[in-house]
C-alpha positions, 0 to 999 in steps of 0.5 A, spaced: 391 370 399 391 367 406 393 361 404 400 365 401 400 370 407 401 363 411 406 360 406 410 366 406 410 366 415 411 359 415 417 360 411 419 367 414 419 364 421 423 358 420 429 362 417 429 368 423 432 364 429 438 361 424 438 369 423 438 371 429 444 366 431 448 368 425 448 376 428 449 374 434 455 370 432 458 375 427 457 381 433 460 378 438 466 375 433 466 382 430 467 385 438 472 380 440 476 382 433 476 390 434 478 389 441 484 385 439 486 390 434 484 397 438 489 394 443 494 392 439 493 398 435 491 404 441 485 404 437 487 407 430 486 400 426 480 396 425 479 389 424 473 388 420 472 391 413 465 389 409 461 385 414 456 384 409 460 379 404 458 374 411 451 375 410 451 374 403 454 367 404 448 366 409 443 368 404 445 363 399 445 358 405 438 361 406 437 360 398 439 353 399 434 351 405 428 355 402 427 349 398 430 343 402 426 345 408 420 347 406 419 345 400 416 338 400 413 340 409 408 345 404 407 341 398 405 335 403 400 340 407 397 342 400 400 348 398 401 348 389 408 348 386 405 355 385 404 357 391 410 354 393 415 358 389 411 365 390 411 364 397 418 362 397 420 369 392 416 373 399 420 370 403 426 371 400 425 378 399 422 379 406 428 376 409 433 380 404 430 387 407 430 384 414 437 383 413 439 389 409 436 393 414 439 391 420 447 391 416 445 398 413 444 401 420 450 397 424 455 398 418 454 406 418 453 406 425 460 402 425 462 408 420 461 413 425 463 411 431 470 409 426 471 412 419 477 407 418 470 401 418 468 401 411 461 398 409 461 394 402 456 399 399 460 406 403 465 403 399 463 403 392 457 409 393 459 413 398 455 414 406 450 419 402 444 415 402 442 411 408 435 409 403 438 407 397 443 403 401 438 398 404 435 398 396 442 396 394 443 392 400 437 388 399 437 387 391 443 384 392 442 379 397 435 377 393 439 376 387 444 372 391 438 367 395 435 367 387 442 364 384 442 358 390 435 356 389 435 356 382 442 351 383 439 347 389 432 346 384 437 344 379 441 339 382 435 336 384 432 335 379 437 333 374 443 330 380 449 331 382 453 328 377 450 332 371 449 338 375 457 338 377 458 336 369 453 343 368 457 346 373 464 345 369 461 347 363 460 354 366 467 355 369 469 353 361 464 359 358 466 363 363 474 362 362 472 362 354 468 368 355 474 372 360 480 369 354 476 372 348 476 379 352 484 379 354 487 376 347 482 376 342 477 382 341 479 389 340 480 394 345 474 398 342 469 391 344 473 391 351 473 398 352 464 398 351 463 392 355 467 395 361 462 402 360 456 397 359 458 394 366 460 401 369 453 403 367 450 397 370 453 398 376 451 404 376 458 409 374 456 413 368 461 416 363 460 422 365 462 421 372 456 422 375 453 416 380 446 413 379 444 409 385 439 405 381 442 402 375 445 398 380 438 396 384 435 395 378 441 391 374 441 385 381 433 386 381 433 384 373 438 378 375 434 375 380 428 375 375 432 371 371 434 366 376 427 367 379 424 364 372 429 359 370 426 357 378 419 357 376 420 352 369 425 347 374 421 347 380 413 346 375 417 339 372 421 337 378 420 331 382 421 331 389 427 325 393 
């Protein structure tokens, strides 16, 4: 256990001052554009909506380090590829709480002070529960350090020009997918398939609103991701 709690701050510590110096480079962009456009606009616009979508960017980046920077330091100083990979989910779901924590707290503060200022959770959710949006805040940004780690272990392991080959297979399943949806199923199939991913995100059909469907629907993707890492990264060779 003290060798994974050492593993999990190693990690932790090593991605804090890039965060630190995201915030404070998106605050004071953030500062400079309400400026602008509150003189501009005597104060009744405002010129960023959604912050969180830059943090979702960061995220991914930070999904993408999680294994080209610390992966062979802690293999090299003998940590198993099992600890690794559990050290990296920790430090993951540690980074995207930190995260989420602080743009759930400036971006309602945000909404206060100026209710033209629309969070990506107040948008979809509403401003009722400050708790379920850093749940939500934080499942979201896992899912998203997931999916980038999952890409950056199999571009490692299987190389570039396969993994571009992969990647263009995905984007013609998914246009596949998205063409059958449009001309070929019924109306009835498109009909239940938008239900189901209502509900998933957490619309019932009944117009009431569940705040954990969501959660739960990020979380179960990221194991997902989480399980196609851990099979990558038992097989893969270091470069």
């Amino acid at each position: 256990m003290n060798k994974l709690k050492s593993a999990v701050l190693y990690e932790y510590l090593t991605k804090t001052r890039a965060m630190g110096i995201f915030y404070l480079i998106q605050y004071l962009i953030t500062a400079l554009i309400f400026s602008i456009v509150a003189i501009c606009t005597n104060g009744n616009e405002i010129g960023s909506n959604a912050l969180e979508f830059s943090s979702v960017v960061f995220v991914s980046v930070i999904g993408v380090l999680g294994y080209k920077e610390d992966f062979k330091a802690l293999l090299q100083n003998g940590y198993t590829r099992k600890y690794i990979f559990w050290s990296t989910v920790c430090m993951f779901t540690l980074l995207a709480g930190t995260m989420a924590l602080i743009d759930t707290i400036i971006g309602n503060s945000l909404h206060y002070f100026n209710d033209n200022y629309f969070t990506l959770y107040g948008s979809l959710y509403g401003y009722g529960n400050v708790f379920t949006n850093w749940l939500w805040l934080t499942a979201l940004y896992l899912m998203f350090c997931s999916l980038f780690y999952l890409a950056v272990l199999v571009i490692n392991r299987v190389g570039k020009t396969v993994s571009l080959l992969i990647g263009v297979g995905i984007s013609g399943i998914i246009l596949l997918v998205t063409a059958l949806f449009r001309f070929v199923f019924t109306d009835e199939i498109v009909s239940k398939a938008a239900e189901l991913t209502m509900k998933a995100m957490g619309f019932m059909s009944d117009g009431t609103t569940n705040f954990f469907f969501p959660i739960l629907s990020f979380l179960v993707i990221g194991a997902i991701f989480g399980i196609g890492s851990y099979t990558v990264i038992r097989r893969t060779e270091l470069k």
